[in-house]
C-alpha positions in Angstrom: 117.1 104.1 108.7 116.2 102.8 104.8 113.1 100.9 106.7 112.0 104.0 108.9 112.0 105.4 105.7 110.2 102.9 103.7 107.3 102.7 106.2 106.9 106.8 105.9 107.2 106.5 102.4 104.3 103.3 102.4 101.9 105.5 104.6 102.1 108.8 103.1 101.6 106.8 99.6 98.3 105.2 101.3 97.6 108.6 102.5 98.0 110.4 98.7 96.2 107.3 96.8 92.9 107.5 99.3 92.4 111.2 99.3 93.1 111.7 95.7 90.2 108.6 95.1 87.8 110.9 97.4 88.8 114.1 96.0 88.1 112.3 92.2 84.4 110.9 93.7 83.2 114.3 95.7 84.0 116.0 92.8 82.2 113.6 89.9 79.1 113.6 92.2 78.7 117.1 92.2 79.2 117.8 88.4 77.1 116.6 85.2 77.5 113.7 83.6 79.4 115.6 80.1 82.1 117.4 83.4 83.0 114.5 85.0 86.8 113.6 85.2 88.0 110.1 84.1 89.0 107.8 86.4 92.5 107.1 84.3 93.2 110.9 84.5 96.1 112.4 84.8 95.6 116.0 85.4 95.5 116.0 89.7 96.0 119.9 89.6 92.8 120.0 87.6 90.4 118.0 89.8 92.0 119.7 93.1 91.2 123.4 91.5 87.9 121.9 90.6 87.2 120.2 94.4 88.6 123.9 96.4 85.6 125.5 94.1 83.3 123.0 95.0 84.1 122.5 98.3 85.5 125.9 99.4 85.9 124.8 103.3 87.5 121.2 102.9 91.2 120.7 103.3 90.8 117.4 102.0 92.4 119.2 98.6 95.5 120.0 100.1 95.9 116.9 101.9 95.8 115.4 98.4 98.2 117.7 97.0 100.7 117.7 99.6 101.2 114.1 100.4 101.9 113.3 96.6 105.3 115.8 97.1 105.6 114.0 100.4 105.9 110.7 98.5 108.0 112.4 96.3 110.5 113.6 98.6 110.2 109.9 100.6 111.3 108.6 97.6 114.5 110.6 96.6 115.4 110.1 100.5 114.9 106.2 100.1 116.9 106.4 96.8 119.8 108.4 97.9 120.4 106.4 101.4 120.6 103.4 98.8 122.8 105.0 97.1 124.9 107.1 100.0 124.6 103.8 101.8 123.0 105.2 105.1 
């Protein structure tokens, strides 16, 4: 099961780690030079409110957002079937 979960966990990190690198370049293209995010930031919540203004019809965004908890929650599961033993 600690595989199973694993795997999930690997993908859905794959998943977060390429839509937050789009979601950081759609958004630097479209503002100035003075705007632009870092590439070393930290703030996520900032550049996803900044890429729903910009792009008011992608769901790219929430992809972003919502796999990083998904990672998150992968993670406690792989940690507490190491711990629980499962």
């Amino acid at each position: 099961m600690i595989t199973y979960l694993f795997v999930a966990f690997a993908v859905i990190l794959l998943v977060n780690v390429v839509s937050s690198t789009v979601v950081k370049i759609q958004v630097n293209k479209r503002l100035s030079e003075d705007e632009q995010f870092s590439w070393w930031s930290k703030s996520t919540s900032g550049i996803i409110k900044k890429h729903g203004e910009l792009y008011p019809g992608s769901s790219l965004s929430d992809v972003s957002q919502y796999s990083g908890w998904a990672a998150i929650v992968f993670f406690v599961l792989i940690v507490l079937g190491n711990v629980l033993g499962i």
